[in-house]
C-alpha positions in Angstrom: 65.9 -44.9 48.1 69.7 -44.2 47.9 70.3 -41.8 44.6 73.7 -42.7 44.7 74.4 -44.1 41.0 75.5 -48.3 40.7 78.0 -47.6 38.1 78.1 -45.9 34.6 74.6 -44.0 33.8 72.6 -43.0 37.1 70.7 -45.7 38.1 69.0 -45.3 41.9 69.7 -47.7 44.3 66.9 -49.2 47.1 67.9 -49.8 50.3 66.6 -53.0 51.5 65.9 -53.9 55.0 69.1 -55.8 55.8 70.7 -52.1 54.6 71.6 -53.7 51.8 72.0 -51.3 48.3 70.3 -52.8 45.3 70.4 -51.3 41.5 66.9 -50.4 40.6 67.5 -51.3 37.3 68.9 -54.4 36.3 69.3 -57.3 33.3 67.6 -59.9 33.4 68.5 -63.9 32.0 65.9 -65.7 32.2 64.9 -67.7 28.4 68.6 -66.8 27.4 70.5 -69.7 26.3 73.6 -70.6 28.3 75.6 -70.5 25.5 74.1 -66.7 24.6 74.5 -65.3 28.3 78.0 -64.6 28.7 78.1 -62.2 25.7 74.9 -61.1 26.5 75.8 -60.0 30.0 79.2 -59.1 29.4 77.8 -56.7 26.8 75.1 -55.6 29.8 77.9 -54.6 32.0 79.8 -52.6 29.1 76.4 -50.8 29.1 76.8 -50.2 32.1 74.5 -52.7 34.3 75.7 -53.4 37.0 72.7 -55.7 38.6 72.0 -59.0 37.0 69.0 -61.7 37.5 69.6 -65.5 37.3 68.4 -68.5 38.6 69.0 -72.0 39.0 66.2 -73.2 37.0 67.4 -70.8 34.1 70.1 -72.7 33.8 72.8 -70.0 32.7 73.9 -69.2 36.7 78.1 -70.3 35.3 78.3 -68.0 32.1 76.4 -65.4 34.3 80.0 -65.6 36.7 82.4 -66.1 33.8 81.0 -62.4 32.4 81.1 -60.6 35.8 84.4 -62.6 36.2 86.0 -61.3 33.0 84.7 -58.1 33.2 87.5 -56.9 34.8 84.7 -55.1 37.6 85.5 -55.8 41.2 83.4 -58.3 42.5 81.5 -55.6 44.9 80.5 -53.6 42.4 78.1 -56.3 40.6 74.7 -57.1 42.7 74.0 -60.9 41.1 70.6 -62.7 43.1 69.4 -66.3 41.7 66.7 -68.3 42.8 66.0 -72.0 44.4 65.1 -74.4 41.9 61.6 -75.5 42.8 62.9 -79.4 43.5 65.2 -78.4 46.2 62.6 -77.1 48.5 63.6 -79.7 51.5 66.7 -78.0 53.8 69.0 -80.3 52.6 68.5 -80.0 49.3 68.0 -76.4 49.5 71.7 -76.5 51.1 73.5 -78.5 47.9 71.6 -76.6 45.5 73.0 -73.1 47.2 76.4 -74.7 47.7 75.8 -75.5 43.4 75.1 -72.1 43.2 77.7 -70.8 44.7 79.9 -73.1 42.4 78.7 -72.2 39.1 78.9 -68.6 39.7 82.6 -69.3 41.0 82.2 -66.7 43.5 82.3 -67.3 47.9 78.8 -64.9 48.0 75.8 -64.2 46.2 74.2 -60.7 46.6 70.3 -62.3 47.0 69.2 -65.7 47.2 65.1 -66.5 46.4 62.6 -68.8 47.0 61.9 -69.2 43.5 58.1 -70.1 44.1 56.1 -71.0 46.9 54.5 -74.1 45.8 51.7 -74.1 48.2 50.4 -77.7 47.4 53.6 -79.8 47.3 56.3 -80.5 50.5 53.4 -80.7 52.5 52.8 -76.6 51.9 55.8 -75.9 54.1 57.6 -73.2 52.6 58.4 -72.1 55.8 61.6 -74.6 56.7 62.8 -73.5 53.2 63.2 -69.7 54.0 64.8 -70.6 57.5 67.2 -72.5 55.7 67.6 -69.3 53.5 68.1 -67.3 56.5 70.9 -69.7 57.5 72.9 -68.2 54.0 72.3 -65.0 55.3 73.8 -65.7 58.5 77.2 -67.3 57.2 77.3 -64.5 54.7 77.2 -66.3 51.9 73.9 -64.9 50.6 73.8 -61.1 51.7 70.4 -60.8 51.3 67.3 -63.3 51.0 64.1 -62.8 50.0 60.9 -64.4 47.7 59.6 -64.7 44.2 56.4 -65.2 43.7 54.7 -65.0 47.3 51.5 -63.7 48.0 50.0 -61.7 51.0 48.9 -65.3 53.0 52.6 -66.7 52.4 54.7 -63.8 53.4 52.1 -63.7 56.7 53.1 -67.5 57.5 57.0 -66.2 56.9 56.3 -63.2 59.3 54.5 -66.0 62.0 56.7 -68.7 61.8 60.1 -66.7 61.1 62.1 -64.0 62.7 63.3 -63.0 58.8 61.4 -60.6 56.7 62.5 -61.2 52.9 64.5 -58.4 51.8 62.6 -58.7 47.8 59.2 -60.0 46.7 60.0 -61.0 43.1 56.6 -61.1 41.3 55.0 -60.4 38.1 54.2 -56.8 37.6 53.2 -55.0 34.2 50.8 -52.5 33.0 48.2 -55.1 32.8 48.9 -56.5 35.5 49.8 -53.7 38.5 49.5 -55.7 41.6 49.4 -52.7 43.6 47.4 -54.5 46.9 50.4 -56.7 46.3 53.2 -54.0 46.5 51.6 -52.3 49.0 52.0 -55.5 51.5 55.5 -55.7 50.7 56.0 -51.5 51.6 54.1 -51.8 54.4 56.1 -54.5 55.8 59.6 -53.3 54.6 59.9 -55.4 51.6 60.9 -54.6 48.3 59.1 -55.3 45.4 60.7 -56.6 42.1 59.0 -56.6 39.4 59.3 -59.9 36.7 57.6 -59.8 32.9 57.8 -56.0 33.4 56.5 -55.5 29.3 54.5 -58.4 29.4 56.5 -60.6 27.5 55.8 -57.7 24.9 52.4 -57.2 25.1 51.7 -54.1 26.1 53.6 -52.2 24.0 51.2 -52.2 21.4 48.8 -51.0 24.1 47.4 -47.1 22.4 48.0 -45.5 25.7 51.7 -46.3 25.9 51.8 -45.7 22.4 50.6 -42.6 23.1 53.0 -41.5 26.4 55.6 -42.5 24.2 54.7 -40.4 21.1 54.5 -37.9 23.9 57.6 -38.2 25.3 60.0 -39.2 22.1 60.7 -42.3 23.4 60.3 -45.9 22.7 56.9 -47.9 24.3 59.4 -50.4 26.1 61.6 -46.9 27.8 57.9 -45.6 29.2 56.8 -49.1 30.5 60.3 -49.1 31.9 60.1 -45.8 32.9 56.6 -46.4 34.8 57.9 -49.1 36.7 61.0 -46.9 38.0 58.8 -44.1 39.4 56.5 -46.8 41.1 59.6 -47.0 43.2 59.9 -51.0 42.1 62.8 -53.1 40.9 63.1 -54.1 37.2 65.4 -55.9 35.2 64.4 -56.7 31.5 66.3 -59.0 29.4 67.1 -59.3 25.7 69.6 -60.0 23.6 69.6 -57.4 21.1 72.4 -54.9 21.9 70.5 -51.7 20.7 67.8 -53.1 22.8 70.1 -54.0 26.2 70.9 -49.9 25.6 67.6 -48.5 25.2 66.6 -50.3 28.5 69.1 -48.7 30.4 68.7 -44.6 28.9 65.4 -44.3 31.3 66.8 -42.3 33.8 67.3 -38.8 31.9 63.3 -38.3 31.4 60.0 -38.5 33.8 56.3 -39.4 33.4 54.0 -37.1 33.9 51.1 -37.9 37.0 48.4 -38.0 34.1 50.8 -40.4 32.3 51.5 -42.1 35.1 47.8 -42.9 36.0 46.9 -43.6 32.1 49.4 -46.4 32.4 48.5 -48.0 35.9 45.0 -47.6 34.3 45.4 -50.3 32.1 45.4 -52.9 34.8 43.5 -55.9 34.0 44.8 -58.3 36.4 45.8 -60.4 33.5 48.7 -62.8 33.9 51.6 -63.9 32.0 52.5 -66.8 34.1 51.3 -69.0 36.2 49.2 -68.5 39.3 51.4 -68.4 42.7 48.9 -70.4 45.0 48.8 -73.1 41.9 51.7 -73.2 40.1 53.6 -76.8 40.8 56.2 -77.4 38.2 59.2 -79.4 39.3 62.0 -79.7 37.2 63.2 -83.4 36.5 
């Protein structure tokens, strides 16, 4: 992990395994209106953010580039991924719906470029011709890293069998009820970095006693611990809201540290209990 600081604050960067530099900490989009997101990130980057997380099915990729665009930041100093909507799995398709992506953020690269999900039982399970086409981004440099969301153990094996490619990022849901840790440690033992998505559990853990507790501890907010626990796993995070004192509070995690008891209380919660859907399952197609 690079230490080097993405901007205002001092937020670590991880080098992926293209050598790539990636914020640790980031803001997040997703279930933010279009016609909320470019205050909303604007005011992220005045924060000092400097790593956001969109996607085509969010629906918000255009305001996302009008913010970074008007933020008077060079272009270079922003890390923006999005993600494959889930009906453009077929090459083709997954080449209009990059080129659309591309468009709407009104820039000639995107930082990463996902596989938003698997989906194991539809296109014949072939979510291997998707990430080659993926690959093909990379190569043009119009996507300067690629990677997954969502992929489990089995599916990043077929990638590594069928694909000369590792994915830079494993995007996948990770909170304190839900650790994934034989997950993560795939993805570190084959060089990929783990994101982490629904990193408070859509809230849910913050009422949790123990994090209660750690953050009595610590004078500091339940959501800054979670936060915080995720950062000293060494993963990626990038919550989202809307709420300004909230957007700052996210990013002041970096000027404290978890103790290893506090630390372990936390990853002791784990109940392998999902917010979302289940990877090898999930087969929503937007129409």
């Amino acid at each position: 992990m690079d230490q080097t600081a993405s901007g205002p604050g001092s937020v670590p960067r991880v080098t992926l395994n293209d050598g790539h530099l990636i914020p640790q900490l980031g803001f997040g989009v997703f279930q933010i209106t279009p016609a909320e997101t470019a205050a909303a990130t604007t005011r992220a980057l005045e924060i000092g953010y400097r790593h956001i997380d969109t996607a085509e099915m969010y629906g918000n990729e255009r305001e996302v580039g009008e913010a970074v665009s008007g933020s008077g930041l060079d272009r270079s100093e922003v890390f923006i991924t999005s993600k494959l909507n889930n009906q453009f799995h077929r090459p083709d398709d997954a080449r209009k719906a990059f080129d659309g992506t591309l468009d709407a953020l009104g820039f000639d690269y995107v930082d990463l470029f996902l596989i938003h999900w698997p989906l194991p039982t539809l296109y014949d399970g072939d979510f291997v011709a998707t990430w080659l086409t993926l690959t093909e981004f990379q190569r043009q440099g119009r996507a300067r890293s690629v990677g997954v969301s969502n992929f489990q153990p089995h599916h990043l094996d077929r990638l590594r069998d069928e694909s000369d490619v590792v994915p830079a990022v494993n995007q996948i849901e990770i909170h304190p009820y839900l650790t994934q840790d034989p997950l993560r440690k795939y993805d570190t033992d084959h060089g990929i970095a783990t994101e982490a998505w629904s990193p408070i559990a859509q809230g849910l853990v913050l009422d949790d006693p123990v994090i209660a507790g750690v953050a009595e501890a610590v004078a500091r907010t339940p959501a800054q611990v979670v936060l915080r626990w995720h950062i000293q796993r060494g993963d990626i995070v990038f919550p989202k809201s809307v709420t300004a004192s909230r957007v700052r509070e996210n990013f002041e995690i970096f000027d404290f540290d978890l103790g290893d008891d506090a630390m372990e209380a936390i990853t002791g919660l784990n109940r392998d209990e999902r917010t979302g859907p289940d990877p090898d399952t999930f087969d929503y197609v937007p129409r």
